[in-house]
mmCIF file of the C-alpha atoms, coordinates in Angstrom:
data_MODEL
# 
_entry.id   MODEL 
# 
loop_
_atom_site.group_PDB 
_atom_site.id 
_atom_site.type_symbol 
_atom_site.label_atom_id 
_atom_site.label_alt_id 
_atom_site.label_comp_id 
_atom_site.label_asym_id 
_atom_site.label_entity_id 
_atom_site.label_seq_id 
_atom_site.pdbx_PDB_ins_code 
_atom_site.Cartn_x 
_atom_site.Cartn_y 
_atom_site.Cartn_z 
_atom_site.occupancy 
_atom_site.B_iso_or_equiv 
_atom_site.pdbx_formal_charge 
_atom_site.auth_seq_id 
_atom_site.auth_comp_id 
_atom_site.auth_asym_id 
_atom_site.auth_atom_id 
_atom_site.pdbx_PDB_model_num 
ATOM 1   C CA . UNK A 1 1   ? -85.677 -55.479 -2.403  1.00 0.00 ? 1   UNK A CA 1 
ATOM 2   C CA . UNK A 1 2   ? -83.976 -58.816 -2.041  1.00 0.00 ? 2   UNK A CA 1 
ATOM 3   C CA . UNK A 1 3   ? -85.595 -60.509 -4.935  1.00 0.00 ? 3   UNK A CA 1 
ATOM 4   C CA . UNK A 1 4   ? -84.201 -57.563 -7.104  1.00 0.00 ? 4   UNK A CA 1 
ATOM 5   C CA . UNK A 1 5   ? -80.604 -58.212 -5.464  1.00 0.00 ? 5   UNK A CA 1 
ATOM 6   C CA . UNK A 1 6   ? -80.482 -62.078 -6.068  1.00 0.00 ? 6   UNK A CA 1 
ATOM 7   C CA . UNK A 1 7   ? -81.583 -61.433 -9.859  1.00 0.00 ? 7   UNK A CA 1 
ATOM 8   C CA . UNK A 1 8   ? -79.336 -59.021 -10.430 1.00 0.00 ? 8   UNK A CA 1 
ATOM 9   C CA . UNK A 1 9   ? -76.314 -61.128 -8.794  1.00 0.00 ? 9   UNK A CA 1 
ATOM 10  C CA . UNK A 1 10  ? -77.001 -64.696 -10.885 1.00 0.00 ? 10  UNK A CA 1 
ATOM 11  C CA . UNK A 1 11  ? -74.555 -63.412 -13.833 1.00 0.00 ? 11  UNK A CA 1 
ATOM 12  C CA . UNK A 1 12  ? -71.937 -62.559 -11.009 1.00 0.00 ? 12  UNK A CA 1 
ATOM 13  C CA . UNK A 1 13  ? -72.198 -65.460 -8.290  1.00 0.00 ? 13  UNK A CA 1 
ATOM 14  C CA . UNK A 1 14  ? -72.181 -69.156 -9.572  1.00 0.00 ? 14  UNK A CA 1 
ATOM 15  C CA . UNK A 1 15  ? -75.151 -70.766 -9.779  1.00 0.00 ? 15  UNK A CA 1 
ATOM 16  C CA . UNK A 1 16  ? -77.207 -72.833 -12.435 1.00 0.00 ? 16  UNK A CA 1 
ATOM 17  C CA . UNK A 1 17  ? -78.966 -69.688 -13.333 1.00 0.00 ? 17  UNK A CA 1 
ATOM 18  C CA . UNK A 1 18  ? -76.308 -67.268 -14.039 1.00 0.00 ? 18  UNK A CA 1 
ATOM 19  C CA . UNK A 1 19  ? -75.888 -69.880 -16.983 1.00 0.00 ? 19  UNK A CA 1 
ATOM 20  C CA . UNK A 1 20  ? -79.504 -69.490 -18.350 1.00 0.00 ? 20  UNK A CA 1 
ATOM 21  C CA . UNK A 1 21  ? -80.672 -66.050 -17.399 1.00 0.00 ? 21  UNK A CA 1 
ATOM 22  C CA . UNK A 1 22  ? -78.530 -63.017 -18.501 1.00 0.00 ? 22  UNK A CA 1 
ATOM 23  C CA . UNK A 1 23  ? -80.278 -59.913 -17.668 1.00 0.00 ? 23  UNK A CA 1 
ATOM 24  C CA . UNK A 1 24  ? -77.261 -57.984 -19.222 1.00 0.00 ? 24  UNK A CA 1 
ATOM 25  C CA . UNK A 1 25  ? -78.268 -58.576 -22.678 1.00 0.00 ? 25  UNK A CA 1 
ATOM 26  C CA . UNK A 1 26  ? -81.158 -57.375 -24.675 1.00 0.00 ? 26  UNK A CA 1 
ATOM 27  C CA . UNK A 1 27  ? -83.531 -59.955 -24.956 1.00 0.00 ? 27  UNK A CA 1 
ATOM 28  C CA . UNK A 1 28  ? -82.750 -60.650 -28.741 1.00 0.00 ? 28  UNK A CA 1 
ATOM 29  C CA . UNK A 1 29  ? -79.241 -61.532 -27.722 1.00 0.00 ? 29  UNK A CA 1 
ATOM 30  C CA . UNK A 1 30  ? -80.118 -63.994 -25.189 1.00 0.00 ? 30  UNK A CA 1 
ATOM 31  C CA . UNK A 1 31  ? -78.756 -67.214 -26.396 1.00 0.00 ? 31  UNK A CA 1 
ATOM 32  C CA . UNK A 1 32  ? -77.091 -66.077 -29.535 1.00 0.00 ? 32  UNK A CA 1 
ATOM 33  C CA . UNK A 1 33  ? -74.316 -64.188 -27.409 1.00 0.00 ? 33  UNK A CA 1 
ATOM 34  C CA . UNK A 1 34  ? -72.022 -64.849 -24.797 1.00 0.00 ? 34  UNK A CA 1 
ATOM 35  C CA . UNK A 1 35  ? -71.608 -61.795 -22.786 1.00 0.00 ? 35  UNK A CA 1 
ATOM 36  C CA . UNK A 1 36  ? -67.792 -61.384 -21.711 1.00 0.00 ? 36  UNK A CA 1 
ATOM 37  C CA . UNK A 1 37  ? -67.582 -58.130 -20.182 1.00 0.00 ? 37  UNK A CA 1 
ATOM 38  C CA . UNK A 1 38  ? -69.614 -55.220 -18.859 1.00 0.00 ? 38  UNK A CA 1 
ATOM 39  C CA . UNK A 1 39  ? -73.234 -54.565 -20.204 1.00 0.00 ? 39  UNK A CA 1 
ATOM 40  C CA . UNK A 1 40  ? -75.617 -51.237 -19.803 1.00 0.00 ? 40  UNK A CA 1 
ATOM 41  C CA . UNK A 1 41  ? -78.287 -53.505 -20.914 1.00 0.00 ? 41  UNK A CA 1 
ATOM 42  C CA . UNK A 1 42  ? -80.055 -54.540 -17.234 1.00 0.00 ? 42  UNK A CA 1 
ATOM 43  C CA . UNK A 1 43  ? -79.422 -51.328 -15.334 1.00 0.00 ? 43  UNK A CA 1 
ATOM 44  C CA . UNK A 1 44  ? -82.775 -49.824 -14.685 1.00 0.00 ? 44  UNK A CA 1 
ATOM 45  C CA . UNK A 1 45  ? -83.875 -51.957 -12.430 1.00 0.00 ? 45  UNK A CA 1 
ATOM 46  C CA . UNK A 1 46  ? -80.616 -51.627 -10.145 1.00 0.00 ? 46  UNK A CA 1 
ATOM 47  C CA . UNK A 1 47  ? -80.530 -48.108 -10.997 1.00 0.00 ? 47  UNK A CA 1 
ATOM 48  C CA . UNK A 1 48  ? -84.031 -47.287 -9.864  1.00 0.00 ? 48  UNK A CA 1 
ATOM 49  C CA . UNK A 1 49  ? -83.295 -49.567 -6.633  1.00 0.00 ? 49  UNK A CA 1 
ATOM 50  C CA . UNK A 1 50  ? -80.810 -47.495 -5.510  1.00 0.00 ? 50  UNK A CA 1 
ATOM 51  C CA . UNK A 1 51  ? -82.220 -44.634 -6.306  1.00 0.00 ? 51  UNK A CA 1 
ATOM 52  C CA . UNK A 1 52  ? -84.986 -45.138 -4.181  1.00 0.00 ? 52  UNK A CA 1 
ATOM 53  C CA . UNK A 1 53  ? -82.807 -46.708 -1.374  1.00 0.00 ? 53  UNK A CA 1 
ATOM 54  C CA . UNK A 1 54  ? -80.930 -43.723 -1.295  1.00 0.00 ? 54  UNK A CA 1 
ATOM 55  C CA . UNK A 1 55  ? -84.058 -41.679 -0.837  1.00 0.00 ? 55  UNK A CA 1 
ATOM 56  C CA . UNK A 1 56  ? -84.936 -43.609 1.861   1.00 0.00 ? 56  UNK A CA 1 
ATOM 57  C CA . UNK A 1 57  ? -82.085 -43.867 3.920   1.00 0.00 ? 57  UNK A CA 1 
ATOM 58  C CA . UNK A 1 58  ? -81.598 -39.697 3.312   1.00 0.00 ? 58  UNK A CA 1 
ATOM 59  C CA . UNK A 1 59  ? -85.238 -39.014 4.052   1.00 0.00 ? 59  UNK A CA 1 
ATOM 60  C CA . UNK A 1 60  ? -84.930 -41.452 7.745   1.00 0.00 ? 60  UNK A CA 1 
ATOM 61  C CA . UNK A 1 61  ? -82.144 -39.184 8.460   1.00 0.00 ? 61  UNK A CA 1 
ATOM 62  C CA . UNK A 1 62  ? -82.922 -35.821 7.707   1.00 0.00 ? 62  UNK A CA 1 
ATOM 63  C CA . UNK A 1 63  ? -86.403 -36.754 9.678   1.00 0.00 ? 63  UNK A CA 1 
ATOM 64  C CA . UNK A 1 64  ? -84.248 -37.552 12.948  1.00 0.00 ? 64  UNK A CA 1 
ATOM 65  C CA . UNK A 1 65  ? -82.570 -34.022 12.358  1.00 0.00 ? 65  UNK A CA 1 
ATOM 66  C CA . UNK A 1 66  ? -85.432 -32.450 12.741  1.00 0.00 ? 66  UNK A CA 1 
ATOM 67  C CA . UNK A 1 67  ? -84.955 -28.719 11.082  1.00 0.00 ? 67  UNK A CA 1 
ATOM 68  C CA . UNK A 1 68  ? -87.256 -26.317 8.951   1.00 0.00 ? 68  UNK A CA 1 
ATOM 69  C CA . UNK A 1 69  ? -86.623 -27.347 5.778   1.00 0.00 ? 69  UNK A CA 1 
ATOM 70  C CA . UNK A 1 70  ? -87.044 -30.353 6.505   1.00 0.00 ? 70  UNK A CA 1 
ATOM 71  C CA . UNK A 1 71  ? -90.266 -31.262 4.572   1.00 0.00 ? 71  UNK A CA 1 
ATOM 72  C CA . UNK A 1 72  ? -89.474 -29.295 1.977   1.00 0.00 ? 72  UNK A CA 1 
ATOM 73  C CA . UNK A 1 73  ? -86.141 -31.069 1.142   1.00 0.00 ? 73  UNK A CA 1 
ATOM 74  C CA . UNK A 1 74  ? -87.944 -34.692 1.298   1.00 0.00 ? 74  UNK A CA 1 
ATOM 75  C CA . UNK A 1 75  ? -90.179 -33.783 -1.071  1.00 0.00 ? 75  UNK A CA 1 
ATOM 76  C CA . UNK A 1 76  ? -87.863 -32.054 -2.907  1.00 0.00 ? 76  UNK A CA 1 
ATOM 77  C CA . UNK A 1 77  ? -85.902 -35.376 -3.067  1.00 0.00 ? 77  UNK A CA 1 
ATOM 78  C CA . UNK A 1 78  ? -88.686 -37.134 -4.153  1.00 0.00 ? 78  UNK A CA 1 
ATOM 79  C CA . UNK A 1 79  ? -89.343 -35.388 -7.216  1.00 0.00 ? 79  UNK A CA 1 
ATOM 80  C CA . UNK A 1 80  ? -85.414 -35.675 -8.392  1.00 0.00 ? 80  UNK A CA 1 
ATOM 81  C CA . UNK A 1 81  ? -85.988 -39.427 -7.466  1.00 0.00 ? 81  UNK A CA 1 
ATOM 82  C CA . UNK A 1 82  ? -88.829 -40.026 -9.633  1.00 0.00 ? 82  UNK A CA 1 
ATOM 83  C CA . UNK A 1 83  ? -86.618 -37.939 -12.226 1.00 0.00 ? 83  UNK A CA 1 
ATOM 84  C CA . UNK A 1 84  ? -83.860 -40.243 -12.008 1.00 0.00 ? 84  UNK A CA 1 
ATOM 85  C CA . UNK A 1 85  ? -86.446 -43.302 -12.123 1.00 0.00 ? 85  UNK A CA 1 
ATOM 86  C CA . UNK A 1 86  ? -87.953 -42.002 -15.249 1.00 0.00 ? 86  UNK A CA 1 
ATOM 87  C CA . UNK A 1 87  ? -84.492 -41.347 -16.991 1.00 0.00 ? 87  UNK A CA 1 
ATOM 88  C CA . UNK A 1 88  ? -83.261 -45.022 -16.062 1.00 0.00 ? 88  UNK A CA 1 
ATOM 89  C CA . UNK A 1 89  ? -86.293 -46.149 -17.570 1.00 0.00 ? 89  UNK A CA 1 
ATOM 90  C CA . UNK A 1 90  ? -85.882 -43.639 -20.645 1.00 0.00 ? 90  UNK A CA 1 
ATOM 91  C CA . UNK A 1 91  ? -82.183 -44.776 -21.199 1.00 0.00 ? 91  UNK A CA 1 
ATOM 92  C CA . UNK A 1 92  ? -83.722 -48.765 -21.153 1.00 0.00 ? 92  UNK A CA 1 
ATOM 93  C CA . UNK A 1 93  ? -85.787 -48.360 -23.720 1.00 0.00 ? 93  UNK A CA 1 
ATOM 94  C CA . UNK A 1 94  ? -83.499 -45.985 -25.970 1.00 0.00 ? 94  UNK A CA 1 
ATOM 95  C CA . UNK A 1 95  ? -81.023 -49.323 -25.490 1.00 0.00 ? 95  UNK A CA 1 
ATOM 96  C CA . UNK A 1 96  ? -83.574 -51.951 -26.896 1.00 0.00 ? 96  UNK A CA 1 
ATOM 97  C CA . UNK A 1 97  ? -84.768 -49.614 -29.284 1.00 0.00 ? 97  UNK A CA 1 
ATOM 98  C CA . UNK A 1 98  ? -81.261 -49.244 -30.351 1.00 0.00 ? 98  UNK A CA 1 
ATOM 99  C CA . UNK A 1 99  ? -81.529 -45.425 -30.263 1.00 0.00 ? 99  UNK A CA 1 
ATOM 100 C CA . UNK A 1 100 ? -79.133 -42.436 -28.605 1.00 0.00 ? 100 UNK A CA 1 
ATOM 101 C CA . UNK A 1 101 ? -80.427 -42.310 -24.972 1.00 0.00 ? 101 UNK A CA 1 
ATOM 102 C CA . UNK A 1 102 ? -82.555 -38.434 -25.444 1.00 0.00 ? 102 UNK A CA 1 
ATOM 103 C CA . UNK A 1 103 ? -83.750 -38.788 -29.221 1.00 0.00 ? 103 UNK A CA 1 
ATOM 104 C CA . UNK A 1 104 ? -87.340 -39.433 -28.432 1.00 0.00 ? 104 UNK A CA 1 
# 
């Protein structure tokens, strides 16, 4: 995941490619704007990270906690994380198709 953390942190920490690559702004913009504030353009990858990471981390503990449900609530947890996946990359390409996130 660390590749995914260092591209997402170039806009935020200096270095010589914060300047060039802008992952929150729609690949049109790139170059023609100067991005001064916050941006949802960029978030499904993050999104989806932590998404999963969050899975993870829940899953490791619920398996040292050992109960009968356990199973069950893992792979219940898997399906809402490949629902929340799917909906970060749904609300992506709503934003470069310049569409309200749910319209098709």
């Amino acid at each position: 995941m660390r590749p995914y953390y260092r591209m997402a942190s170039h806009s935020t920490h200096a270095n010589p490619k914060g300047v060039t690559f802008i992952p929150d702004l729609l690949p049109e913009d790139r170059g023609a704007v100067f991005l001064t504030g916050s941006s949802p353009a960029g978030l499904a990858d993050p999104g989806q990270s932590v998404v999963i990471t969050l899975t993870w981390v829940t899953a490791s503990v619920l398996v040292s906690k050992r109960g009968e449900a356990t199973a069950l609530i893992i792979f219940a947890m898997g399906d809402l994380r490949d629902e929340a996946c799917e909906a970060y990359i749904e609300a992506h390409r709503a934003l470069e198709e310049h569409r309200p996130v749910g319209s098709g």
